[in-house]
C-alpha positions in Angstrom: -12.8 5.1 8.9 -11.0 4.2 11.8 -10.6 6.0 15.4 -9.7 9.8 15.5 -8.2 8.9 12.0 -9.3 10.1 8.3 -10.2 8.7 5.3 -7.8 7.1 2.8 -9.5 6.3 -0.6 -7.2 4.2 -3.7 -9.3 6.2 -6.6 -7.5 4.3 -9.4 -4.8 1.5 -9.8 -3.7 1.6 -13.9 -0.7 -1.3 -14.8 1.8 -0.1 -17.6 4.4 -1.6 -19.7 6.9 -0.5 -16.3 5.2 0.6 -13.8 1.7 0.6 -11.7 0.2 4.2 -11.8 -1.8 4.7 -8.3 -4.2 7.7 -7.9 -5.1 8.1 -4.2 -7.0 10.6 -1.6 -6.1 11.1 2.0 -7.4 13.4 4.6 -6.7 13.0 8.1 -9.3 14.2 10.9 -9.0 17.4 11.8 -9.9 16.4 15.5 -6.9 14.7 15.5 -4.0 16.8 16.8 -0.9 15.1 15.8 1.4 16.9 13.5 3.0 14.2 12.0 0.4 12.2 10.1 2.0 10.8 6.7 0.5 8.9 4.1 2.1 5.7 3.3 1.8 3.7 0.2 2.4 -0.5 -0.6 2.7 -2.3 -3.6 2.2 -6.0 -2.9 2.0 -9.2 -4.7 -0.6 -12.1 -4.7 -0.2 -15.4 -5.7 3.9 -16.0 -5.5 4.8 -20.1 -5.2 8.1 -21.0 -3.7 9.3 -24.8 -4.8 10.5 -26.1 -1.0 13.9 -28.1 -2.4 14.7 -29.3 1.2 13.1 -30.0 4.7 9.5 -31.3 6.0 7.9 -29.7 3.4 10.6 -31.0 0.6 8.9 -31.5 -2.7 5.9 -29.0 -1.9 4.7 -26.0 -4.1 3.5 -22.8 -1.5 1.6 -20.1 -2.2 2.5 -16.9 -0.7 0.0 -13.6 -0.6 0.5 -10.2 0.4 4.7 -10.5 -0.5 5.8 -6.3 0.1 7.4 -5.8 -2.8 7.6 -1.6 -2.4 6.8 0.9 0.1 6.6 4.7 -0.4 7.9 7.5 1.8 6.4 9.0 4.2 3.8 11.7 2.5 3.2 14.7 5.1 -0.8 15.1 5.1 -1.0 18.7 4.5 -2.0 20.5 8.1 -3.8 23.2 6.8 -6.3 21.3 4.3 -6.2 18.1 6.6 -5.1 16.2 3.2 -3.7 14.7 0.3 -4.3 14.2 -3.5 -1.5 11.6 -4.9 -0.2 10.1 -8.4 2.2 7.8 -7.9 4.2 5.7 -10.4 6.0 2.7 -9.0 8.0 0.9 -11.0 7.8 -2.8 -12.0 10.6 -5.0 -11.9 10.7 -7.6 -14.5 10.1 -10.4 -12.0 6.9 -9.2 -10.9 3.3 -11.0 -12.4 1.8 -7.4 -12.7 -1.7 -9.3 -12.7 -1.4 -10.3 -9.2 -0.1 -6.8 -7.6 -2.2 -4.9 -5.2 -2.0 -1.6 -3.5 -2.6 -0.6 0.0 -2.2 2.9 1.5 -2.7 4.4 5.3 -2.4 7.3 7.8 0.2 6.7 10.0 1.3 8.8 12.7 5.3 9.3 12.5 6.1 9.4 16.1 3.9 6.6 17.8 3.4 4.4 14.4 -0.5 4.5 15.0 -2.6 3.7 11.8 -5.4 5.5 11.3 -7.3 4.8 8.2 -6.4 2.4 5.2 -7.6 1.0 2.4 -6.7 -1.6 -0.1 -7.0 -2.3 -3.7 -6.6 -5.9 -4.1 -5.7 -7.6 -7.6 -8.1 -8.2 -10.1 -8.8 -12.6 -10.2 
């Protein structure tokens, strides 16, 4: 929980043949007295290596985390109840290692960009 924020909880995280299935809770203070507080959902990916071809770093394997690879729309926490109750199916592109993708999801108030509350589901090693 963070300042005059909510709670965001990732309930579930299921992989598919095509897409990640997320099941999420979000419930914003009801102290707080903006009325534009959205959820907002990331997929991410862990573990993505780039071979450098060229440059200082010519020859070298990185390792990239965290690589936003989709990002919701803005979900409108619901004023009178103070929350949310998602399912959302994001699709997979083929690219993707759907081992190493992770979900994260905050409140985020739509006029000044302030965050809230988040949490994270990280990728199972």
């Amino acid at each position: 929980k963070l300042k005059n924020g909510g709670i965001v909880s990732i309930k579930s995280m299921n992989h598919a043949a095509s897409f990640v299935r997320v099941e999420l809770v979000a419930s914003a203070d009801p102290s707080n007295t903006s009325s534009t507080m959205n959820l907002v959902v990331v997929l991410f990916e862990n573990g993505v290596t780039t071979a450098i071809r060229r440059g200082e770093n010519s020859g070298r394997t990185l390792r990239n985390d965290h690589i936003v690879r989709w990002t919701s729309q803005p979900l409108p926490l619901d004023r009178k109840t103070g929350g949310t109750q998602s399912k959302i199916e994001i699709p997979i592109n083929p690219g993707w290692h759907p081992q190493h993708l992770g979900v994260a999801a905050f409140i985020q108030d739509s006029r000044t960009l302030e965050i809230f509350a988040a949490a994270v589901r990280n990728p199972e090693r």
